[in-house]
C-alpha positions as CSV (number, residue, x, y, z in Angstrom):
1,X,-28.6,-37.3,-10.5
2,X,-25.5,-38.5,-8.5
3,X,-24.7,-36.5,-5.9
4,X,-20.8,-35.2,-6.1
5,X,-18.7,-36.0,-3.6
6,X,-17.4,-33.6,-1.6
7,X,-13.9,-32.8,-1.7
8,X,-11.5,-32.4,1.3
9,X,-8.9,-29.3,1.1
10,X,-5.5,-31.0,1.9
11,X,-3.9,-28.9,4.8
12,X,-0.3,-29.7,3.7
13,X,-0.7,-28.6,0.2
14,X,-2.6,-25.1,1.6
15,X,0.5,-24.7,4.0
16,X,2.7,-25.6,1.1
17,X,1.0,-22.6,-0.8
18,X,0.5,-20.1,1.6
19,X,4.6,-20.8,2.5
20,X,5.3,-19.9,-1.7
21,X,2.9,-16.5,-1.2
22,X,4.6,-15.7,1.8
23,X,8.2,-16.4,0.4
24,X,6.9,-14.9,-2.8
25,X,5.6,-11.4,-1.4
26,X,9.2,-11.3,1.7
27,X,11.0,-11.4,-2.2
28,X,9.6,-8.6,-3.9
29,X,9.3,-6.3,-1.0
30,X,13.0,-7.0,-0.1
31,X,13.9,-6.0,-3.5
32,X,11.6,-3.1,-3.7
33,X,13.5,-2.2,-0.1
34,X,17.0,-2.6,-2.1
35,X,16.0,-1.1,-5.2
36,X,15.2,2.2,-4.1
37,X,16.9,1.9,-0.4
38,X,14.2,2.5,1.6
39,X,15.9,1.1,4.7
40,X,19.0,2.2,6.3
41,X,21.0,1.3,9.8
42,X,19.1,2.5,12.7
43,X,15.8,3.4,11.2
44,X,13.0,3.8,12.9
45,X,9.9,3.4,10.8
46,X,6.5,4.1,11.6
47,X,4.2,1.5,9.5
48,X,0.7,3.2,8.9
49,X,-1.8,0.5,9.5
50,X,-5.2,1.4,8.8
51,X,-6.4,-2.2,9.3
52,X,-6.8,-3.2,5.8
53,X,-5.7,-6.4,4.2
54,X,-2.5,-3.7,2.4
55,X,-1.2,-1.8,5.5
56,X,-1.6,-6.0,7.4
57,X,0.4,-7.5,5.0
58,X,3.0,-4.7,5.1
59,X,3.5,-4.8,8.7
60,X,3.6,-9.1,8.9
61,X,6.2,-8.6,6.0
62,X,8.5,-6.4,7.6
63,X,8.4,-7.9,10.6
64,X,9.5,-10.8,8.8
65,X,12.5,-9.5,7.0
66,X,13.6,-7.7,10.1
67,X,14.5,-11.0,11.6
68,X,17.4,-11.7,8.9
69,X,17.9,-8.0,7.5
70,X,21.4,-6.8,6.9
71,X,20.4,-3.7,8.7
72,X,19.3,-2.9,12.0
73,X,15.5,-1.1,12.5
74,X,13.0,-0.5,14.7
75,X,8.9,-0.4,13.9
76,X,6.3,1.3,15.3
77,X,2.9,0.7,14.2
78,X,0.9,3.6,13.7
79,X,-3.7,3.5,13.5
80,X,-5.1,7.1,12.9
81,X,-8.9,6.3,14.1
82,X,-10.7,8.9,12.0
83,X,-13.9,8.4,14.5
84,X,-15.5,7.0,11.7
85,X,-19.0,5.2,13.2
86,X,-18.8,1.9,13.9
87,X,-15.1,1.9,14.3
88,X,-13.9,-1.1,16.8
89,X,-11.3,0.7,18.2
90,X,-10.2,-2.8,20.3
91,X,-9.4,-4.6,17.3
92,X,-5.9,-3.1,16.7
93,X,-4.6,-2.6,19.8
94,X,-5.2,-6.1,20.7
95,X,-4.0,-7.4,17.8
96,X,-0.5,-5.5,18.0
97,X,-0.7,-6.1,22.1
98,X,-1.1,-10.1,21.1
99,X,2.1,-10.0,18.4
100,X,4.5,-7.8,20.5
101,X,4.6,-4.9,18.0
102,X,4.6,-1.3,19.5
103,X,2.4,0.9,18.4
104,X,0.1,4.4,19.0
105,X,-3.2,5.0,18.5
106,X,-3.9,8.8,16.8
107,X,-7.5,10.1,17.3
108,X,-8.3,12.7,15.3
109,X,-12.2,13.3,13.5
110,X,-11.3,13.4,9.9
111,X,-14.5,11.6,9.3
112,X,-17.0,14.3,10.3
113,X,-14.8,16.7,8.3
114,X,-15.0,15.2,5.3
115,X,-18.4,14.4,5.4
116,X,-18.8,17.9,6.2
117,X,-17.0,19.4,3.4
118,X,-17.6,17.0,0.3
119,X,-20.7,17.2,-1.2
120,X,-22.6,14.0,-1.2
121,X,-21.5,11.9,-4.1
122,X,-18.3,13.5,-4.9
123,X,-15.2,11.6,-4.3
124,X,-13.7,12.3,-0.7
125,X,-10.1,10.9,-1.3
126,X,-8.2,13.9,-1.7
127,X,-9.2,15.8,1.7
128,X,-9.3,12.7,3.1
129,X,-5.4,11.6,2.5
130,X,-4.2,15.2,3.0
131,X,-5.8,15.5,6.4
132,X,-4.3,12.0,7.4
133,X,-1.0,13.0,5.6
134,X,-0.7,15.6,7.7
135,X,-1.8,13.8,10.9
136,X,0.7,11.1,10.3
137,X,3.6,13.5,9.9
138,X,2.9,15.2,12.9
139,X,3.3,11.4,14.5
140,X,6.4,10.8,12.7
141,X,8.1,14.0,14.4
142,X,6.7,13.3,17.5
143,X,7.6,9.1,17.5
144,X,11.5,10.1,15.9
145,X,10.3,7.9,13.4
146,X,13.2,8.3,10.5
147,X,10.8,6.4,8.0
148,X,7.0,6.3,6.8
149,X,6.0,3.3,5.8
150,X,2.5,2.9,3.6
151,X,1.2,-0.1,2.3
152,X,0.2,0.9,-1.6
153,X,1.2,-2.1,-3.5
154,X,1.5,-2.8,-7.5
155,X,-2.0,-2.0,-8.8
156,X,-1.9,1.2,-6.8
157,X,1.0,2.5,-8.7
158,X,-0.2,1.1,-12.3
159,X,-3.8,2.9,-11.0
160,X,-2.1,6.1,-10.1
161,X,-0.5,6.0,-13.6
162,X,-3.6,5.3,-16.0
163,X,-5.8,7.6,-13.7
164,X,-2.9,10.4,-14.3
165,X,-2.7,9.6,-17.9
166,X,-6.5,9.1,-19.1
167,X,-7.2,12.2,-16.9
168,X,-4.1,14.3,-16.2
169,X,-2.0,14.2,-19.5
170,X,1.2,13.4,-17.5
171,X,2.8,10.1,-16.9
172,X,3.4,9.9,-13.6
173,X,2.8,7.4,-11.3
174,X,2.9,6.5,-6.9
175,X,7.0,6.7,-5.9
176,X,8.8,4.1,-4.0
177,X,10.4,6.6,-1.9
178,X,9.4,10.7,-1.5
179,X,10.3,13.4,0.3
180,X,7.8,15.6,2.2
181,X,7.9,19.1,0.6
182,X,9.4,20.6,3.9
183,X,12.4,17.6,3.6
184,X,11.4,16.6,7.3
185,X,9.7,12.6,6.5
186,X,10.9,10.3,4.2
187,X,7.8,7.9,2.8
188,X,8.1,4.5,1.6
189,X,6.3,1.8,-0.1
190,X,7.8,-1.3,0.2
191,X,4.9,-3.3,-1.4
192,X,5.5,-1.6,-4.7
193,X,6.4,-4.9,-6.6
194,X,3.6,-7.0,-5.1
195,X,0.2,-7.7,-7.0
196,X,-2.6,-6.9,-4.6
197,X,-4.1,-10.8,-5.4
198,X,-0.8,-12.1,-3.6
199,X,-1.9,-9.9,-1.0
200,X,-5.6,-10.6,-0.5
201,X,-4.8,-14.3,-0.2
202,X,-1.9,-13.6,2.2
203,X,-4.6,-11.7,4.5
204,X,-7.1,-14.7,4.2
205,X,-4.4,-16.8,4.9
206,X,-2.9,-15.4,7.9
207,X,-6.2,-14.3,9.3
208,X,-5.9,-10.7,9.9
209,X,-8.4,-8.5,11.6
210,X,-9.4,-6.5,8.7
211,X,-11.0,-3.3,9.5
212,X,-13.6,-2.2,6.3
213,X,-13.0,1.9,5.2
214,X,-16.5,3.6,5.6
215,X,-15.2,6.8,3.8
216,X,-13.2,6.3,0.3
217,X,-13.8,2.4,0.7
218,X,-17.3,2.6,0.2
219,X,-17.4,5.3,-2.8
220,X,-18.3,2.7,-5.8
221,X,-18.5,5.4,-8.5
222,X,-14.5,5.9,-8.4
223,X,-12.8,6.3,-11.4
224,X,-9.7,4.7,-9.7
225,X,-11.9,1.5,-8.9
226,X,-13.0,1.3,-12.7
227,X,-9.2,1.8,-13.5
228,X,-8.6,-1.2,-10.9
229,X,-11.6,-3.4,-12.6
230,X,-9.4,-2.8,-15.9
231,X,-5.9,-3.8,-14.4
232,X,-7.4,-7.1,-13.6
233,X,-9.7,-7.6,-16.3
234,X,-5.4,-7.8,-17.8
235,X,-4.2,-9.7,-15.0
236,X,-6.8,-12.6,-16.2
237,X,-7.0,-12.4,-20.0
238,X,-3.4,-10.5,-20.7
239,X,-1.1,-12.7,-18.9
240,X,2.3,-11.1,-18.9
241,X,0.6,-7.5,-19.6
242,X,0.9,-6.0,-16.1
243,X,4.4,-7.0,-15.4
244,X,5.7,-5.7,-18.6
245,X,3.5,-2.5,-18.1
246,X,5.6,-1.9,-14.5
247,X,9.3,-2.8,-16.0
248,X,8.1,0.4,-18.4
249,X,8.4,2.3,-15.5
250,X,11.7,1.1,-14.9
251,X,13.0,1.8,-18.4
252,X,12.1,5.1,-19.2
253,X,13.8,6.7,-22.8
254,X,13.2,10.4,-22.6
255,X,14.5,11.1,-26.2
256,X,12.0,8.8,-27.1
257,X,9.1,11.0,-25.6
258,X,7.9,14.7,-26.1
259,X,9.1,16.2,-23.0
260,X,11.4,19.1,-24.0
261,X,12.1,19.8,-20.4
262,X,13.8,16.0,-19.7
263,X,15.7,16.1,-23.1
264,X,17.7,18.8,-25.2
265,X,15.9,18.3,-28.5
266,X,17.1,21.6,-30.1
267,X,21.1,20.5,-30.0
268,X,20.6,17.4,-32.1
């Protein structure tokens, strides 16, 4: 048998692709920042970076669009280290120290909590986000930080929607922009737009430090993981399907659904 020759990646064409991903992924979190204005004069907003290729690419991003933003803000980049084991607590700080980018380092054992409280095998995301929910507010207060960033991008919100309509028999979905119940933090997601692909291949190519999740990340039984396996199982055979799923959420007719309480049915 011939042996194939091997084939050279051209460097200009994979900087001449990773500049469209980049340019690409700036867009659609600009408009998701317009849309819903997420950004005003003056803010101060505290990016949550757990180390994982999301929260990575929302930080690089906004520190991007800062640079030619209409509006003046500062950010502050925010690692709760939930003490789980094995945890290389350098990698952040040296990162951020090495780009310039202020940040704080919150140290708080969620881990053994969780561990403590959920039965083995049952899924641990919903102590686990309220107890760093309510870390990270406490942060904001204490940072003046006007804005909470997250890094939840487009197969998060179509997730959050299928999961609350297969299982929760409402349509609803992951906002753009909330409210804390007591009105004190504003939380955004300025990667709302943006397919989580783009944003795999934007960590790989600009080389974060990705830091693995040894608590919800390594829970394979989730039913929002099989919801995820199905949103791309679209993305490849259902071109189109995906994008015309989130422009539903964007064109909403409630006389054309059953909810009594979002439309006057009985004066017709």
């Amino acid at each position: 048998m011939t042996p194939q020759p091997i084939r050279l990646r051209d460097p200009r064409k994979d900087a001449y692709e990773e500049g469209k991903l980049a340019k690409r992924i700036r867009r659609q979190a600009g408009e998701a920042i317009n849309d819903f204005a997420m950004i005003a004069e003056g803010d101060r907003v505290m990016v949550c970076l757990s180390g994982g290729k999301d929260s990575h690419g929302l930080l690089d991003v906004l520190l991007s669009l800062r640079e030619k933003a209409p509006v003046r803000f500062d950010l502050v980049a925010v690692n709760l280290d939930q003490k789980q084991p094995g945890f290389p607590a350098h990698v952040l700080p040296e990162y951020l120290g090495a780009r310039g980018v202020p940040f704080h380092i919150v140290e708080q054992d969620t881990y053994s909590v969780v561990k403590r409280v959920i039965p083995e095998g049952k899924t641990m995301c919903s102590l686990c986000s309220r107890l760093r929910r309510g870390a990270l507010y406490r942060v904001a207060s204490e940072l003046g930080a006007t804005k909470i960033a997250l890094g939840h991008h487009r197969n998060d919100v179509l997730a959050t929607f299928f999961l609350n309509l297969f299982h929760g028999g409402q349509l609803k979905a992951m906002p753009a922009k909330l409210a804390s119940d007591d009105g004190r933090h504003v939380v955004i997601r300025p990667l709302v737009y943006v397919a989580e692909a783009d944003l795999a291949a934007y960590a790989e190519a600009r080389r974060f430090p990705i830091i693995p999740c040894t608590l919800c990340g390594s829970q394979e039984n989730l039913e929002r993981k099989r919801i995820g396996e199905m949103l791309r199982d679209w993305e490849r055979n259902h071109p189109g399907r995906i994008e015309s799923i989130l422009r539903a959420m964007t064109e909403v007719r409630p006389s054309h659904l059953l909810d009594r309480k979002l439309f006057d049915f009985a004066s017709l």
